[in-house]
C-alpha positions as CSV (number, residue, x, y, z in Angstrom):
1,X,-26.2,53.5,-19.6
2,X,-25.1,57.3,-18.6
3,X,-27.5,60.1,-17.2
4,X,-27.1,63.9,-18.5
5,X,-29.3,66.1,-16.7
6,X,-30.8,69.6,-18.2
7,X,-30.6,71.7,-15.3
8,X,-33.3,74.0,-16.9
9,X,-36.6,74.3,-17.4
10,X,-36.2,77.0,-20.9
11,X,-37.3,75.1,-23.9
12,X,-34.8,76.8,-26.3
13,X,-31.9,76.0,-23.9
14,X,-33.2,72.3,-23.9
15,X,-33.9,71.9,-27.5
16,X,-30.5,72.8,-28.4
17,X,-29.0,70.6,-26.0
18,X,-30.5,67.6,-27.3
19,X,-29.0,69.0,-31.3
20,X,-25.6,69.5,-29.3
21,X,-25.5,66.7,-27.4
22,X,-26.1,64.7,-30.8
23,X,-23.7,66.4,-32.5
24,X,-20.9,66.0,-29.9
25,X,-21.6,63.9,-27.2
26,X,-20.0,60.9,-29.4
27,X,-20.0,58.4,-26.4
28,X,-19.6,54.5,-26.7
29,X,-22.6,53.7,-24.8
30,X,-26.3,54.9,-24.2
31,X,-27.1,57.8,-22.6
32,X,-30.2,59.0,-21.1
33,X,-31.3,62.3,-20.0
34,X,-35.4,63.0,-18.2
35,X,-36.3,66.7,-18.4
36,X,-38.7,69.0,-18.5
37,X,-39.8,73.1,-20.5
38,X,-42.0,75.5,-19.0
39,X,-45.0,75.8,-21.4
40,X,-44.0,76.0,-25.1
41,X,-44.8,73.9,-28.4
42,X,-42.1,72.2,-29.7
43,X,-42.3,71.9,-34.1
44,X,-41.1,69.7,-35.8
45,X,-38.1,69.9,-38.1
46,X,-40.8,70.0,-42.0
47,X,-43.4,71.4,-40.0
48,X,-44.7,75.1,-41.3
49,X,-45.3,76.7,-37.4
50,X,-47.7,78.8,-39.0
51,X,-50.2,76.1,-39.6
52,X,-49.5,74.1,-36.6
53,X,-49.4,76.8,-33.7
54,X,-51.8,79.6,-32.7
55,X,-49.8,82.1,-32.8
56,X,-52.0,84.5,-31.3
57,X,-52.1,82.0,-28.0
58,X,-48.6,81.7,-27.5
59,X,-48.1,84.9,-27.7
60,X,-50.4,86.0,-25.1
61,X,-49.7,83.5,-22.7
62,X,-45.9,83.3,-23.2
63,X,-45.4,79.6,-24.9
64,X,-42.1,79.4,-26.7
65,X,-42.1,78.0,-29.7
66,X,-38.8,75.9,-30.5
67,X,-38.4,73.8,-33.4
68,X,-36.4,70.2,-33.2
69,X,-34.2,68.9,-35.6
70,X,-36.3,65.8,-35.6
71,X,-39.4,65.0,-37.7
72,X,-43.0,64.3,-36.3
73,X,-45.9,66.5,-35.2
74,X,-46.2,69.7,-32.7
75,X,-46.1,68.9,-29.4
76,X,-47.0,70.8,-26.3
77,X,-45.0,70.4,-23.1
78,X,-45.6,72.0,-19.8
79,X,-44.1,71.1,-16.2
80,X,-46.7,68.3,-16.1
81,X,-45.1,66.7,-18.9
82,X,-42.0,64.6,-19.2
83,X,-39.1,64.4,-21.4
84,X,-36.7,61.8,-22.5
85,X,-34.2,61.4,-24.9
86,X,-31.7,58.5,-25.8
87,X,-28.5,59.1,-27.4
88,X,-27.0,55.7,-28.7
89,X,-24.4,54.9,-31.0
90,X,-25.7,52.6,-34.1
91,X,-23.8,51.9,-37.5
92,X,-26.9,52.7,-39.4
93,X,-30.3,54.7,-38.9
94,X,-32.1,51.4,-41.0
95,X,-30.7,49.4,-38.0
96,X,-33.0,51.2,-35.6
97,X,-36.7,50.6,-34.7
98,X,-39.0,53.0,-32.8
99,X,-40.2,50.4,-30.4
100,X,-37.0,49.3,-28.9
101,X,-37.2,52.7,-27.6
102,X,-40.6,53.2,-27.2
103,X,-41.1,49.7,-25.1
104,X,-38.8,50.6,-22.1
105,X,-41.4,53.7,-21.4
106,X,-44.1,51.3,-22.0
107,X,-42.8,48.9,-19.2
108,X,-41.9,51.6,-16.8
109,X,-45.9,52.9,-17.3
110,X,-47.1,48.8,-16.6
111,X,-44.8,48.6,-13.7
112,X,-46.8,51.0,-12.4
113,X,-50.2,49.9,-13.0
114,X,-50.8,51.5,-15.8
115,X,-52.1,50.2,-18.8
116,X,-50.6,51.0,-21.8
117,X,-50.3,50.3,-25.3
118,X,-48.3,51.0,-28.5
119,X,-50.2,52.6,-31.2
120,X,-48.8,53.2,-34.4
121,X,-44.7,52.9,-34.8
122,X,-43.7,55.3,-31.7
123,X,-47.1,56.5,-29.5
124,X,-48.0,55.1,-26.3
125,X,-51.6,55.7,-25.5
126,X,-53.6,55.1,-22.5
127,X,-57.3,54.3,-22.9
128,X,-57.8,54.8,-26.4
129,X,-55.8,58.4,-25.8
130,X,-52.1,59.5,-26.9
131,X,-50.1,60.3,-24.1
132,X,-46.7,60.1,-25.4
133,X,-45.3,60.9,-28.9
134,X,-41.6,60.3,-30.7
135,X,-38.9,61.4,-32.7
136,X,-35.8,60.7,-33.8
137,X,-32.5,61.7,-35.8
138,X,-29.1,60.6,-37.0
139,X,-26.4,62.1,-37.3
140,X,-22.8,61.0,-37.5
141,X,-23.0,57.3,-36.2
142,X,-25.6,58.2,-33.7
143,X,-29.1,58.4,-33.3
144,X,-31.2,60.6,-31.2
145,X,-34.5,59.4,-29.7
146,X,-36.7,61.6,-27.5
147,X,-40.3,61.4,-26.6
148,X,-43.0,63.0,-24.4
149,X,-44.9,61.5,-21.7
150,X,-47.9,63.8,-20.9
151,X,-48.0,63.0,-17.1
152,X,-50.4,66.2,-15.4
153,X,-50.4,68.2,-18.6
154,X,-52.6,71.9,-18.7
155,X,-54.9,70.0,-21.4
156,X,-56.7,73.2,-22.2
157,X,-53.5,75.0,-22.9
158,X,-52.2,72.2,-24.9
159,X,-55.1,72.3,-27.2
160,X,-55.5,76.2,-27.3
161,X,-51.2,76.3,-28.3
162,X,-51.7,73.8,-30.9
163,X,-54.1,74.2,-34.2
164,X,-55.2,70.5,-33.6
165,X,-56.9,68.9,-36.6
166,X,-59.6,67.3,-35.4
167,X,-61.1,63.5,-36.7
168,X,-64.6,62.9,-37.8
């Protein structure tokens, strides 16, 4: 497996290159890139921003707001979270499953102690609470899959950026 690192921290910059890299990389064998934004929620591709960010927030304490040509929810990243994205060539987006993903983060989190589960078809959470959410999209004979690993995440900021809906 390759490595691409994003030299930068700007979420625009970093959201594009993942569409780019998708687009053009058009490599033979995985690659793998860890990064990280500066605070800003990321929306995804059939998401209406309006309803899913306060926009009054992120306006006043400078979160960019970037949306992903994936699918799934908002998510809020900050330097205390972590990115990843895979970029792997596959002969048919039905041929992929979440988990095969997914697991790898999982093992590298019990490695270190931590225990960790998978909830759902792509979330990792950590005592009952999400800590890492997916995405992915194909394109051209290749599929993109990145995630988030909240690691030392501003919580309050996360929840302030985001119009969360809450559970009874």
């Amino acid at each position: 497996m390759q490595y691409i690192n994003y030299f930068n921290q700007d979420a625009y910059t970093n959201i594009a290159m993942d569409s780019w890299l998708l687009k053009n990389l058009k490599n033979d064998k995985p690659v793998f890139s860890l990064w990280q934004n500066k605070r800003a929620v990321i929306v995804g591709e059939n998401q209406n921003t309006f309803s899913e960010v306060n926009a009054d927030y992120v306006k006043d304490y400078d979160v960019q707001v970037v949306r992903r040509v994936s699918g799934g929810g908002a998510v809020y990243h900050d330097l205390g979270n972590i990115c990843f994205t895979f970029f792997v060539p596959v002969s048919s987006s039905a041929k992929v499953d979440f988990k095969q993903f997914v697991k790898p983060m999982a093992d590298a989190l019990e490695s270190l102690g931590i225990n960790v589960k998978i909830s759902g078809r792509n979330d990792l959470e950590i005592a009952g609470k999400k800590v890492s959410g997916n995405a992915q999209r194909y394109s051209g004979g290749y599929l993109m899959h990145h995630g988030t690993l909240l690691w030392d995440t501003d919580v309050d900021a996360m929840v302030r950026a985001l119009n969360v809906a809450l559970k009874d």
